[in-house]
N, C-alpha and C positions, 0 to 999 in steps of 0.2 A: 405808668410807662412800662412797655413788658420789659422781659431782660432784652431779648433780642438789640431791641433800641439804645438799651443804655448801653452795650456790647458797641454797637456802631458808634453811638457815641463818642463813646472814649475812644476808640479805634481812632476816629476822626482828630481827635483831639493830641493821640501822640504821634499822628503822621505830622499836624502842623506844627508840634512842639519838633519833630524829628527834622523838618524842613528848616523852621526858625535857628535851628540847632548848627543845623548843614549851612546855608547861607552866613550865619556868624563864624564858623569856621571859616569857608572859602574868602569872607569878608578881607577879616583878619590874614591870610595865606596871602591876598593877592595887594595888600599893601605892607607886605612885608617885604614882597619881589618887586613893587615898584621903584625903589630905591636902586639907581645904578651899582650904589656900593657894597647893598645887602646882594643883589643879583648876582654878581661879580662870586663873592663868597660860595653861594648856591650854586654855582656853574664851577667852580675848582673844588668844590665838596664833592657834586658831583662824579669826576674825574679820578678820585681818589677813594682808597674806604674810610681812611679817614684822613680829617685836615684838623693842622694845631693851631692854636690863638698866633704864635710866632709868625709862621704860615700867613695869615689873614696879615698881618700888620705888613708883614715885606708886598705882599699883591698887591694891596690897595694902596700902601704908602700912607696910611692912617696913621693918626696914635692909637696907644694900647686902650685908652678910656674908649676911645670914639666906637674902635673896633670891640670893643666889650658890650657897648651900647649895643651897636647892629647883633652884636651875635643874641643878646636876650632878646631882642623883637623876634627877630630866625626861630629862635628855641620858643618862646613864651607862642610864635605861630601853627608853631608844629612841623616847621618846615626842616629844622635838626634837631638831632637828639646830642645833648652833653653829658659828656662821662668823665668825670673825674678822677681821677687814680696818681691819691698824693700832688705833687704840685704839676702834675700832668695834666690835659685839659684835651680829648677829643672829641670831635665832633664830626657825628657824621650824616647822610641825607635818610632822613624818615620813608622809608617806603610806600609805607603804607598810607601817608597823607600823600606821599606823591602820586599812588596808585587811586584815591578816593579822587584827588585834584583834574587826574588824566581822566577820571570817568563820569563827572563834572561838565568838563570843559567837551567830550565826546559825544554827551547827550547833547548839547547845543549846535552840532553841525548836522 
């Protein structure tokens, strides 16, 4: 095999690892916004530079467990980032996955 080939090869091999990569991302991101209540969150995060756990419980009228729930799928999706500082708790909207997500969903029109 010359190198050339094996060059393409692998080339080949870390666009579909880089695609398999990308779709498990977008996977993940777009069932994490299908939830009325995560969405809810993502739309007043949004809105704000940042929003606190307190915050999310008064908007949706959740409990604090549920709303802790929704917010690790959020976070674990890449859709916010959590900062904690002592018993503080902000969060706020990832740009850069929202920026990857808008350029995603822009190539399909």
């Amino acid at each position: 095999m010359s190198p050339l080939t094996a060059v393409g090869f692998s080339q080949t091999l870390k666009n579909i690892y880089f695609y398999r990569m990308d779709a498990v991302t977008i996977e993940k991101a777009a069932n994490a916004i299908a939830d009325k209540h995560r969405l809810s969150i993502i739309l007043a995060a949004s809105r704000q530079s940042a929003i606190q756990c307190c915050e999310i419980t008064e908007l949706t009228g959740l409990s604090q467990p549920t709303v802790s729930h929704h917010i690790k799928i959020l976070v674990d999706s890449g859709l916010l980032i959590y900062d904690k500082t002592g018993r503080n708790v902000q969060l706020t909207i990832n740009k850069e996955m929202m920026k990857f997500l808008s350029s995603f969903f822009g190539q399909l029109s």
